[in-house]
N, C-alpha and C positions, 0 to 999 in steps of 0.2 A: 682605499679599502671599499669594496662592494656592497651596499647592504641590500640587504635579502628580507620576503614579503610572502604573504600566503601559505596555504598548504605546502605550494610543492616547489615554497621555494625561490620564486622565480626571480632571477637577478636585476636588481637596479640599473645595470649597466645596459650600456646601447647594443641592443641585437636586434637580427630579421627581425622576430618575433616578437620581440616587445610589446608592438603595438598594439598585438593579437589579444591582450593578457585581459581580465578582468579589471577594471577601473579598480584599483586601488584605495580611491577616492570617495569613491561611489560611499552615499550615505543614507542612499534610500532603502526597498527593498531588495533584498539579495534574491536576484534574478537564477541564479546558480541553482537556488534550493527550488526556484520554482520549475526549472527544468526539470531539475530532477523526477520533481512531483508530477512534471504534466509527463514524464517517461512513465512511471508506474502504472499511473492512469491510462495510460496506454496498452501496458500489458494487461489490463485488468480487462478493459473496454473488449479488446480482441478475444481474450482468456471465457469471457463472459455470454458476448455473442456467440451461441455457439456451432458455428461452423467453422470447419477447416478450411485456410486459404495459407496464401505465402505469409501473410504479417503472423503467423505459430513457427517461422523458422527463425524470428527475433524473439518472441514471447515465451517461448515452449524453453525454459531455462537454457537458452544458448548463451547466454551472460555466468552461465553457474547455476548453482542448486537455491537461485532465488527468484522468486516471484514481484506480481507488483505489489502483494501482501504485506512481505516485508520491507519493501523499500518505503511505502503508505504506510504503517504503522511508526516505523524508523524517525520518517522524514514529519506525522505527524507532530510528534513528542519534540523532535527539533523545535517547530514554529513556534509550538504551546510554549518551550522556556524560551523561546528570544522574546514572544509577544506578553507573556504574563509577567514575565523579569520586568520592562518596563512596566509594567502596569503597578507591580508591587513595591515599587522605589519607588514611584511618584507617589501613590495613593495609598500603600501598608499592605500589609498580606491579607487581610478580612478583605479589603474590596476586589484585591484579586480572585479571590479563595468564591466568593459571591461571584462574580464573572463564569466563572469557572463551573460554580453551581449551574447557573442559568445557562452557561453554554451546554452542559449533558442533557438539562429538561431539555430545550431547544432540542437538540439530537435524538433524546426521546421520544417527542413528541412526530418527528418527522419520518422518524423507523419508523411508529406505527402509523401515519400515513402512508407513507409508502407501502407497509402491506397490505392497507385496506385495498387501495385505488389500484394495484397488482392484481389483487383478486378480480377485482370488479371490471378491467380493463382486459384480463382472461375470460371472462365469462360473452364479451361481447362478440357478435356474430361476425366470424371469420378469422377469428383471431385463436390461435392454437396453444390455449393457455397453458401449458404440460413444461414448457420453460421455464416457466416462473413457478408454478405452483405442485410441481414436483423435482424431486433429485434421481438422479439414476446412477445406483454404486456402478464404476468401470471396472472393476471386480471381479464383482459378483454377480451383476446387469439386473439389480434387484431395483426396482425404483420406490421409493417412498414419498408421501403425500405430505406436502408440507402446511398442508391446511388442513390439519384430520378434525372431523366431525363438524366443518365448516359448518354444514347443511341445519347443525343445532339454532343457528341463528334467525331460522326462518320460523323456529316455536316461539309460543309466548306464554309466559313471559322468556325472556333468553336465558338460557341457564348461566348462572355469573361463572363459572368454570369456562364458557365459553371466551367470557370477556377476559378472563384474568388470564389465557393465552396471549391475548393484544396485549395486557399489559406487561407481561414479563417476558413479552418479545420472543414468544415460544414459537410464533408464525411467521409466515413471510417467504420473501425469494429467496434462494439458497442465494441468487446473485449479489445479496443486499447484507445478509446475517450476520458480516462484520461491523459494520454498525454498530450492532450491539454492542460489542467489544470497545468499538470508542467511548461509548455513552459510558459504557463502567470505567473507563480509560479517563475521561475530562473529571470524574469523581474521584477515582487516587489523585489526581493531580494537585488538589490540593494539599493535601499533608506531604508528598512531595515535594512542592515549592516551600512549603514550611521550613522543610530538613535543608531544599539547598540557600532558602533568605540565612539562617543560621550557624552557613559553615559546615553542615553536616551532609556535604555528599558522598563521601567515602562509605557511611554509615546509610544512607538513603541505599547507593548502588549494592552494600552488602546484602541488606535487606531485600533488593529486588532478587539478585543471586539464591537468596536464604527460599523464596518463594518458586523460584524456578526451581531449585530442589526436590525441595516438597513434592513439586507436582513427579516431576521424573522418577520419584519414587513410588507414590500414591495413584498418579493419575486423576486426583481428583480434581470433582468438577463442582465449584463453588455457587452458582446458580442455574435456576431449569433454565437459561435463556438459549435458542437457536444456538448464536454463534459458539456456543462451550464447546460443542461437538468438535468443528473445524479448527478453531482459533480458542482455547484452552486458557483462560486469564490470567491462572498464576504462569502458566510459559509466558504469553505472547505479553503481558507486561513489562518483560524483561527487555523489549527493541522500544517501546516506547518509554519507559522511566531513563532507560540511557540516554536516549536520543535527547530526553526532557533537562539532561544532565549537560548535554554538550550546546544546545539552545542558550542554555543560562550561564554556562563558564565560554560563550561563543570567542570573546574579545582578549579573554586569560590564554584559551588555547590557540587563536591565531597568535599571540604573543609566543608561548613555546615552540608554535611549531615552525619560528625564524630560522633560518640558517636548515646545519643539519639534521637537526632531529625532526625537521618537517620532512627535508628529502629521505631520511632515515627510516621513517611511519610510511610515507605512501610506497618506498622499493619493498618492503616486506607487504606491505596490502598488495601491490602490484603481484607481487609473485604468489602469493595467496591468493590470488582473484585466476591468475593465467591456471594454475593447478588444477582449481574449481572449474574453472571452464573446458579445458582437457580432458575433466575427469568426465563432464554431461556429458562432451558433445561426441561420448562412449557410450552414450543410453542405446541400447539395442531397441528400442519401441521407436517407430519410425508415422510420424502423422498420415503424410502421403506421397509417394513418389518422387515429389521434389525435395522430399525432407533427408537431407546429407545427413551421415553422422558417421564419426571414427570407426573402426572393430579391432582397436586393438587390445582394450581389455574386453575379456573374455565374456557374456553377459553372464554369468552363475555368479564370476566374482565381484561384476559389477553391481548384479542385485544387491548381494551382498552387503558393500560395501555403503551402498543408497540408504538400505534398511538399520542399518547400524548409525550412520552420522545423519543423515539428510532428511529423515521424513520431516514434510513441510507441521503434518498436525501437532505430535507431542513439542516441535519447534526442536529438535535436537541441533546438539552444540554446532558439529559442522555445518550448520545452513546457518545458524549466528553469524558465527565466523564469518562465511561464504559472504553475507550481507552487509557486513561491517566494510570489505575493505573494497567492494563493489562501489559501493559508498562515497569510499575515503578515495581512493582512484578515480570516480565518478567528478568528485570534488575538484581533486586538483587536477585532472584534463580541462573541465570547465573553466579553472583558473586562469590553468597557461593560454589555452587556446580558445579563449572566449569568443572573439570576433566571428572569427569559420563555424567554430559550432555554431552561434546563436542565428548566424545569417542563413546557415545550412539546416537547421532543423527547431531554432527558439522560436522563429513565428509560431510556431503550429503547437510547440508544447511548452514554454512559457507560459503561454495563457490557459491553454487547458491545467498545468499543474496552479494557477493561480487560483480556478472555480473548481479543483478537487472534488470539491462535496457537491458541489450543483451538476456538477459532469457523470458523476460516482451515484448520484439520483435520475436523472434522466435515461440511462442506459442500461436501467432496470426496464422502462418500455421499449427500447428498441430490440431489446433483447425477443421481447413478445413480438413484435413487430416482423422481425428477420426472419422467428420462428415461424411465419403463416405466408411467407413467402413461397411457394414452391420452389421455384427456380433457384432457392438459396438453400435448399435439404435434401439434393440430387449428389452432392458430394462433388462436384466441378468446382475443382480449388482454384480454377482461373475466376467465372465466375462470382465465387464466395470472395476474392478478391476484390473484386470488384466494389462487391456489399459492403465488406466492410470496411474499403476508400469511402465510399457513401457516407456508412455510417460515420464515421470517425469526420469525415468532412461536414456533414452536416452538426455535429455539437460540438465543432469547433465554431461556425456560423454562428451559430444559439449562442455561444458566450461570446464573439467579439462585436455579437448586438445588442445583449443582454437579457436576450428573450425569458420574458417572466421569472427576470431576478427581482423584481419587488415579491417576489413570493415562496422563492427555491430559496432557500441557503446555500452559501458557497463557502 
């Protein structure tokens, strides 16, 4: 008899591929999630910089109706329960619970860096600050000021309404304003790990369910901070409390999901993930030229149907979904076929998904940077190509020399 390992599966017995497989062994960190994370980060990085090139015919949801939003959000909550579970079995839930505090100040404290030095690195001569410090609805082609009544800073005494923008994260780059959403994200996290040290994640996961309701019914928005607009709390808690759920039961659910009921989960994500993909890569909007895409649903029915399950902001159920098994498929290909991927694309995103956050900080200036480029706002998607190999290749550089990580968070 064969026994059987991982997600998807993979048999103990002597095959080609075996060799290919994820170290089963392995005791360190799980390289798989950091792939994952340096792919999000990816799509963000391209998604963020913004011009059009070929890297928006991987980013531009040709994976499905998911972004590197959800996959970063998702995959955050992952880390938080693999890395806080140890932390609360060795040392109790208060010292994780305190970790956990200090990690959101930590996070708060570097959003509102991050918008000061955004501002201020817009303002300098040659630099086309209108990237960072405004949004433009695609819409409506309305742009809005993401620093309104900045200029109050320059009276004296400062008006503190001024300041309590900085602090309740009311400002800053549109690039950046998920952030926020972590900083309130590392705060749930603790009564979270309270519910799963206790047994109660059935009851935790209802509960985030009970809250993503709410919102779909209410739309409300729980604080004045930036990120509410885009990324919505009571939704978009819902991919990280799960994800905070599957981190913490990580070693129970590779346990069930031996034999068939692991092959069983990723053939129904697979088929849910290939659907999802079929169904974008029908999006009648087309970037530029080189951007393929299906025609064979119709686009009236295709809007449609986008507008009803997929918008990214209220987080509606089919992009859930869509995210989950992206995910879970993501997972167990990395499993089986560890080797070829990681030699074929883990240099380069491994380690960017390792410095997430120093990566996810840095790319707020190149973003100003690319913007004052001429040569890069002509619309030449060879080009804008080019930039953004650049780009993407020089903060890969930055993190595997560690350039002023005594200072950046990662």
């Amino acid at each position: 008899m064969s026994a059987r390992r991982g997600p998807a599966a993979i048999p103990a017995t002597a095959a080609p591929h075996q060799s290919w497989a994820y170290p089963a062994a392995d005791p360190g960190r799980d390289r798989r999630i950091d792939f994952l994370r340096g792919l999000a980060m990816l799509f963000v990085v391209v998604d963020h910089v913004g011009i059009v090139s070929l890297y928006h015919l991987l980013s531009q949801e040709r994976i499905g109706a998911v972004s590197g939003a959800e996959l970063f959000v998702t995959l955050s909550g992952v880390v938080v329960g693999i890395v806080y579970k140890k932390r609360a079995v060795a040392q109790g839930w208060m010292a994780a619970a305190s970790k956990l505090v200090s990690r959101a100040l930590q996070l708060w404290m570097v959003t509102i860096a991050v918008a000061t030095t955004t501002y201020l690195v817009a303002m300098l001569p040659g630099v086309d600050g209108r990237a960072v410090t405004t949004w433009r609805d695609g819409t409506t082609g309305r742009s809005y000021n993401l620093y309104p009544e900045i200029e109050d800073f320059l009276r004296y005494p400062v008006p503190w309404r001024e300041v309590e923008r900085f602090l309740l994260l009311e400002v800053g780059p549109s690039q950046f304003n998920v952030m926020g959403l972590y900083v309130a994200l590392m705060l749930v996290s603790a009564p979270v790990l309270w519910g799963l040290m206790r047994g109660r994640t059935a009851v935790v996961l209802a509960l985030s369910w009970l809250l993503y309701g709410v919102f779909r019914l209410s739309e409300a928005r729980l604080l004045p901070s930036q990120f509410e607009d885009p990324f919505p709390l009571l939704a978009w808690q819902l991919l990280f409390v799960h994800g905070m759920a599957v981190g913490y039961h990580r070693e129970a659910i590779g346990r069930w999901a031996r034999g068939w009921k692991g092959e069983a989960v990723v053939t129904v994500a697979a088929l849910v993930a290939l659907v999802c993909l079929y169904f974008t890569w029908n999006n009648p909007y087309r970037e530029s030229g080189y951007d393929f895409r299906l025609s064979v649903i119709p686009p009236d029915l295709f809007g449609w149907a986008y507008e009803r399950f997929f918008k990214r902001t209220p987080l509606d159920l089919g992009r859930v979904v869509n995210a989950a098994a992206v995910l879970v498929v993501g997972y167990a290909l990395l499993s089986r076929w560890w080797r070829p991927l990681d030699w074929a694309f883990g240099w380069f995103l491994a380690p960017i998904g390792q410095a997430s956050l120093y990566v996810f900080i840095v790319h707020v200036y190149w973003t100003a940077i690319v913007a004052s480029i001429p040569a890069l706002t002509r619309g030449d998607v060879l080009i804008n190509s080019l930039g953004h190999t650049v780009v993407l290749g020089v903060i890969w550089l930055m993190v595997r020399h560690r350039v002023f990580f005594r200072f950046v968070p990662r």
